[in-house]
C-alpha positions as CSV (number, residue, x, y, z in Angstrom):
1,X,-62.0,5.1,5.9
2,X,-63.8,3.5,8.9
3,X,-66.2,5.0,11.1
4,X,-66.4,5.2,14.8
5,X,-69.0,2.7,15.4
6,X,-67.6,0.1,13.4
7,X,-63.7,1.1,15.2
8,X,-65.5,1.0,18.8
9,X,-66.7,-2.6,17.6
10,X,-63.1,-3.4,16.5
11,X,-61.7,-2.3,19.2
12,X,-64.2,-3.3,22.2
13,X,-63.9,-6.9,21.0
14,X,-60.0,-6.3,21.5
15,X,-60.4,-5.0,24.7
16,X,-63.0,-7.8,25.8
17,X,-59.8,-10.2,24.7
18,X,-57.5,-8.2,26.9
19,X,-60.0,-8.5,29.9
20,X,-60.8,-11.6,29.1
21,X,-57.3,-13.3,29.4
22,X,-55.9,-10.8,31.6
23,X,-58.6,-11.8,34.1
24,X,-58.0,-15.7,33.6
25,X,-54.9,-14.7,34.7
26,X,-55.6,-13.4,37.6
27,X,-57.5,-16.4,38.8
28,X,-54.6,-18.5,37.6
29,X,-52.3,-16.3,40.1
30,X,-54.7,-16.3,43.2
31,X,-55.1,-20.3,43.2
32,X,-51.2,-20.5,42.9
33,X,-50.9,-17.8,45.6
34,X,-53.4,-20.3,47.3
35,X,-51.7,-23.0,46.9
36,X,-48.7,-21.7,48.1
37,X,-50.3,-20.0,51.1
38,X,-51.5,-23.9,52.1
39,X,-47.7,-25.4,51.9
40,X,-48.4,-27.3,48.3
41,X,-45.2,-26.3,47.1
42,X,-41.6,-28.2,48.2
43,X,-39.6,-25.8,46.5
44,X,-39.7,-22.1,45.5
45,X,-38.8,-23.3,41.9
46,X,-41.9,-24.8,41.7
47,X,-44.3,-22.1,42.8
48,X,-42.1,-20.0,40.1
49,X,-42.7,-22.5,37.5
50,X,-46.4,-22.4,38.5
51,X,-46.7,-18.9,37.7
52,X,-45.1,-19.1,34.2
53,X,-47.9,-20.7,32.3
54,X,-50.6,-17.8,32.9
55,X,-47.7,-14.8,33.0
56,X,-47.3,-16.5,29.5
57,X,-51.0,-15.9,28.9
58,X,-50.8,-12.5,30.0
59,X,-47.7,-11.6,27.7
60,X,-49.8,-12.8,24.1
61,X,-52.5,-11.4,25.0
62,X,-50.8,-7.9,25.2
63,X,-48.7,-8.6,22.4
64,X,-51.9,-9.6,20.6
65,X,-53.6,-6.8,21.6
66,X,-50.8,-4.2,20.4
67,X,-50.3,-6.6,17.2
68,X,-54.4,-5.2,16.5
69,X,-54.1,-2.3,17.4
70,X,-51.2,-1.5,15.1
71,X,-52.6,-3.5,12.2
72,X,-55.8,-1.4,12.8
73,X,-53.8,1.8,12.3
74,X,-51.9,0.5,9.3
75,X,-55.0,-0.3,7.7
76,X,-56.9,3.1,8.4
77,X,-53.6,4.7,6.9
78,X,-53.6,2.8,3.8
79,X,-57.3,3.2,3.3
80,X,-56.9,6.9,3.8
81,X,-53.6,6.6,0.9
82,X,-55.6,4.7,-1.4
83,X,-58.7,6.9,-2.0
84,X,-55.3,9.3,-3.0
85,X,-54.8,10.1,-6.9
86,X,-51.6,7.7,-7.4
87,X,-48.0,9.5,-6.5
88,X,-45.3,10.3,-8.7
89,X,-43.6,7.3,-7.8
90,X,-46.3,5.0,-7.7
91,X,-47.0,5.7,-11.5
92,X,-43.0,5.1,-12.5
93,X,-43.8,1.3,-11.7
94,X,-44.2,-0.3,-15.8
95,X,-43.2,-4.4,-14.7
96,X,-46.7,-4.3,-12.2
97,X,-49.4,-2.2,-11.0
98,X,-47.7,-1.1,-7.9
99,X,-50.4,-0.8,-4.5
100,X,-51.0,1.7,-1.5
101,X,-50.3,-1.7,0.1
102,X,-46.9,-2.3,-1.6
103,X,-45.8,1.3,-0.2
104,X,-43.9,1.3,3.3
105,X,-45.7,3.1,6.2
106,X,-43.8,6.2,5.9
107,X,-44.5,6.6,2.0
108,X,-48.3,6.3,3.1
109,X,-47.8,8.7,5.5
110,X,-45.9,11.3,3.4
111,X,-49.0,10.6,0.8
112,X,-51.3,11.6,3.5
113,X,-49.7,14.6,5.1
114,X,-48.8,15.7,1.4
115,X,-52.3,16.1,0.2
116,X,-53.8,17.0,3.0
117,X,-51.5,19.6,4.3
118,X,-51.3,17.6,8.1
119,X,-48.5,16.3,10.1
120,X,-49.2,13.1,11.6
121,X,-47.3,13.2,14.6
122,X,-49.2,16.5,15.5
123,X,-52.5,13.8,15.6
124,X,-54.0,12.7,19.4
125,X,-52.6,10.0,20.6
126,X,-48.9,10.0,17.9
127,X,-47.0,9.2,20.3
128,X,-48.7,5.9,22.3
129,X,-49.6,4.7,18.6
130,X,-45.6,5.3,17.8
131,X,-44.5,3.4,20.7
132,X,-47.1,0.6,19.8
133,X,-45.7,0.2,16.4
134,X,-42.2,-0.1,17.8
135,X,-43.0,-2.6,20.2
136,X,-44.8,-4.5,17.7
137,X,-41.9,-4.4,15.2
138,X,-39.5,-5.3,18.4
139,X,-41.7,-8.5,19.3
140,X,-42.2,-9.5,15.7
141,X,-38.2,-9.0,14.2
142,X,-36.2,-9.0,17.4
143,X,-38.1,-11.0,20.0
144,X,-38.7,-7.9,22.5
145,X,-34.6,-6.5,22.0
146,X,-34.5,-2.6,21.3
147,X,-33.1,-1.9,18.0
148,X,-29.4,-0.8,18.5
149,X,-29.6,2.2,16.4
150,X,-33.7,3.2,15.9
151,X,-34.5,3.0,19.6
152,X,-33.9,5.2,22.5
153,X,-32.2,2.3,25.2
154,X,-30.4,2.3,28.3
155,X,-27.8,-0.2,27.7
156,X,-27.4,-2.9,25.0
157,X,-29.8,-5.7,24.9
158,X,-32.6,-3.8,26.7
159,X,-35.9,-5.1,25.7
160,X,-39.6,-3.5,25.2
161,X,-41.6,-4.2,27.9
162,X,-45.3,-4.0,28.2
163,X,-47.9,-4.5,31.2
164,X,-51.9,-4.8,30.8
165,X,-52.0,-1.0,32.1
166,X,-50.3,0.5,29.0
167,X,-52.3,-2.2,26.6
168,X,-55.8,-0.8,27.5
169,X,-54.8,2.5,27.4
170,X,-52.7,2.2,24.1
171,X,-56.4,0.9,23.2
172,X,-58.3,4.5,23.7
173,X,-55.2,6.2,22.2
174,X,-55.3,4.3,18.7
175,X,-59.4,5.8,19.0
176,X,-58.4,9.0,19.5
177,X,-55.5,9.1,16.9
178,X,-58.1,7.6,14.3
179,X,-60.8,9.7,15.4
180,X,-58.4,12.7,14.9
181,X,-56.6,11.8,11.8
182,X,-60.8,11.2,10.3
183,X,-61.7,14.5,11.4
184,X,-59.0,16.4,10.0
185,X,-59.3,14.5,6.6
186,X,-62.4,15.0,6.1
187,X,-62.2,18.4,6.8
188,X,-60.3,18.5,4.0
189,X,-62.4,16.2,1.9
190,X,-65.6,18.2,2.7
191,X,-63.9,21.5,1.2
């Protein structure tokens, strides 16, 4: 288990990456914006294909950012699963010595809520931390596209979208999910 000074560390350097980029960008947009406000551009094309290269910067960085962000979170989980006495199913294992780390996130999570009589989803912040662990997934299997039959999706072929608005706050809502799952472990630990 982490503790809040060493996850406002983690994730005020990943913030300072957001801001970082996100305000390159911005620089990169106004001197396009200037340039096209002085005529430099023939075509419209061109001032489009001008703005590609930093929207481009813009986009990794917040796919970065939610890449940490859920990484973070899957690592607080499977610290909080380890310190667990193994499961059932964990022990039936006799070819290897079978991990917390070998388990999928919802076995961690079953681990968690079992012993310590919680429901995740009832944490601060679930919900922002779900949706960041979808996108993630979306961007890593399925290059953005919705899944056809685990997400919630308009029509077919709609794809996760994220701006630099919902990154920085999906950054204070993995705090206060970790800073809520902590307390209400340890609650449980203390007793």
């Amino acid at each position: 288990m982490g503790t809040l000074i060493s996850l406002d560390i983690e994730l005020g350097a990943i913030r300072s990456f957001l801001n970082s980029v996100t305000n390159a960008a911005d620089s990169e947009y106004a001197r396009i914006k200037a340039m096209s406000d002085a005529g430099e551009f023939s075509h419209y094309d061109d001032e489009a294909n001008a703005y590609f290269i930093p929207e481009m910067w813009e986009k990794i960085a917040i796919r970065a950012t939610l890449g940490e962000l859920n990484s973070l979170v899957e690592w607080e989980l499977q610290g909080l699963a380890n310190a667990l006495p193994p499961g059932k199913r964990e022990k039936s294992r006799k070819d290897r010595l079978n991990f917390v780390f070998d388990l999928k996130i919802a076995q961690i999570i079953e681990r968690i809520e079992n012993h310590y009589g919680i429901r995740i989803e009832e944490m601060t912040g679930y919900e922002d931390v779900k949706i960041v662990r979808d996108k993630v997934n979306s961007f890593k299997h399925r290059k953005g596209f919705k899944h056809p039959y685990r997400d919630k999706y308009k029509v077919l072929g709609e794809t996760f979208t994220s701006n630099r608005e919902e990154a920085f706050r999906a950054i204070d809502s993995v705090r206060s999910f970790l800073r809520d799952i902590w307390s209400r472990t340890k609650q449980k630990r203390s007793a």
